[in-house]
C-alpha positions as a Markdown table, in Angstrom:
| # | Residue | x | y | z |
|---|---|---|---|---|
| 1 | Unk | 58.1 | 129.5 | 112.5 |
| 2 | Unk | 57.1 | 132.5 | 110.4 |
| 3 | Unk | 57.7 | 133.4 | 107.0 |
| 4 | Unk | 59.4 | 136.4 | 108.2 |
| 5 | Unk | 62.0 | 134.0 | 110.4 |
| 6 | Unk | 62.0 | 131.5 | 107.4 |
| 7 | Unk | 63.3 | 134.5 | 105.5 |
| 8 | Unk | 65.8 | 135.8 | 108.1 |
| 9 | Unk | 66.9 | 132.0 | 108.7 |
| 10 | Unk | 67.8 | 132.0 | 105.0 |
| 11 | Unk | 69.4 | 135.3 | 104.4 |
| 12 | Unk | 71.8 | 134.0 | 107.6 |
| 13 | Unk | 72.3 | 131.0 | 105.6 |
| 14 | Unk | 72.9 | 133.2 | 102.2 |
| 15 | Unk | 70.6 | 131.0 | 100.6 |
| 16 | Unk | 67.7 | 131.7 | 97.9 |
| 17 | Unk | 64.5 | 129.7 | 98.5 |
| 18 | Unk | 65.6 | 128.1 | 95.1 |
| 19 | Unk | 69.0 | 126.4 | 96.4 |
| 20 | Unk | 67.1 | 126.0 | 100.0 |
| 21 | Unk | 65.0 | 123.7 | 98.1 |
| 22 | Unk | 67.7 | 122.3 | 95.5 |
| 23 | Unk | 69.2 | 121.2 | 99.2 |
| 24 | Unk | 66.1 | 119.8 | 100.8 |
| 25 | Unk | 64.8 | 117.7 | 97.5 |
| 26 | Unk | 62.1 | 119.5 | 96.9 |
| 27 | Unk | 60.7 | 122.6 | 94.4 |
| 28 | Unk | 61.3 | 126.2 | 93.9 |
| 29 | Unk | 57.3 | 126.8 | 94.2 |
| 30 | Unk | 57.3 | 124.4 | 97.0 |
| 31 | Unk | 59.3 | 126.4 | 98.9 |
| 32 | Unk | 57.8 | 129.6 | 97.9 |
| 33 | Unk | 54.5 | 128.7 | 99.2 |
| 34 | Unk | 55.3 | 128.2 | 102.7 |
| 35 | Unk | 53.9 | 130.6 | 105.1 |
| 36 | Unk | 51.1 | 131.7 | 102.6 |
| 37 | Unk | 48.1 | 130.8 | 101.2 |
| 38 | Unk | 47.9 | 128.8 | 104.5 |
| 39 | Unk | 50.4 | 126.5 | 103.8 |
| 40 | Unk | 52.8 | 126.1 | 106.9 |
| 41 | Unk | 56.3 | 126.1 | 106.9 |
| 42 | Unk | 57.1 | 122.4 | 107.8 |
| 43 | Unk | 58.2 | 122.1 | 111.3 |
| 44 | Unk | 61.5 | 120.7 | 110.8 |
| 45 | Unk | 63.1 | 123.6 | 108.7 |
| 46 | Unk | 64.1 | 126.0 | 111.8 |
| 47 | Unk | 66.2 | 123.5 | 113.4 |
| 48 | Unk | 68.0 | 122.6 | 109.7 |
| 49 | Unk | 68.3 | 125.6 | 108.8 |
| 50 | Unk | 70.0 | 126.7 | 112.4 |
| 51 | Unk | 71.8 | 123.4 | 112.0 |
| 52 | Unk | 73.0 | 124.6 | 108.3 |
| 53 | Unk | 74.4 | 128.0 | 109.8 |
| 54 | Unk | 76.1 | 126.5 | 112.8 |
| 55 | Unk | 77.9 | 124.2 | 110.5 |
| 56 | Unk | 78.9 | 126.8 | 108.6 |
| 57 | Unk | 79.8 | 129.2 | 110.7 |
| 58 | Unk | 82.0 | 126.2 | 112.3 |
| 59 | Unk | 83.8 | 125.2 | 108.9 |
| 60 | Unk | 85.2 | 129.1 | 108.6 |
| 61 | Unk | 86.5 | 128.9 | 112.3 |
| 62 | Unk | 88.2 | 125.7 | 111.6 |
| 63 | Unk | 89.5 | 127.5 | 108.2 |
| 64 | Unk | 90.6 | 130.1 | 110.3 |
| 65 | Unk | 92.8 | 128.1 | 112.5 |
| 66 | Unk | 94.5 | 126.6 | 109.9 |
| 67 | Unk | 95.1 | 129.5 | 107.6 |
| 68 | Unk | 97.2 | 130.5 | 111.4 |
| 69 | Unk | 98.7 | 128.1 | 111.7 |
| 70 | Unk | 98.1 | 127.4 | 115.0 |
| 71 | Unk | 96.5 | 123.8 | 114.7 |
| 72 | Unk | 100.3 | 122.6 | 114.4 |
């Protein structure tokens, strides 16, 4: 992944790199270097972040459904 989808992948998730990394257990500056200087975004953050997004897009449905009414 590319910073520029790193980026996109967080603005989806209306996250800063800051509470991206608060969430992970990592730094701000950790975060911040990735996909610069040569330092690679770690592998695993496309798929969490996609998983982060489904989920919430998924908890608004289900609020949805139940500010209907029509889970009854």
């Amino acid at each position: 992944m590319d910073k520029i989808r790193f980026n996109d992948l967080l603005k989806i998730a209306d996250l800063s790199k800051k509470e991206f990394a608060g969430l992970i257990g990592t730094s701000g500056p950790t975060v911040n270097n990735w996909g610069s200087s040569g330092r690679a975004i770690p592998y695993w953050v496309e798929s969490w972040l996609n998983l982060y997004n489904e989920n919430k897009n998924l908890k608004q449905i289900k609020q949805l459904i139940q500010d209907s009414g029509l889970n009854k």
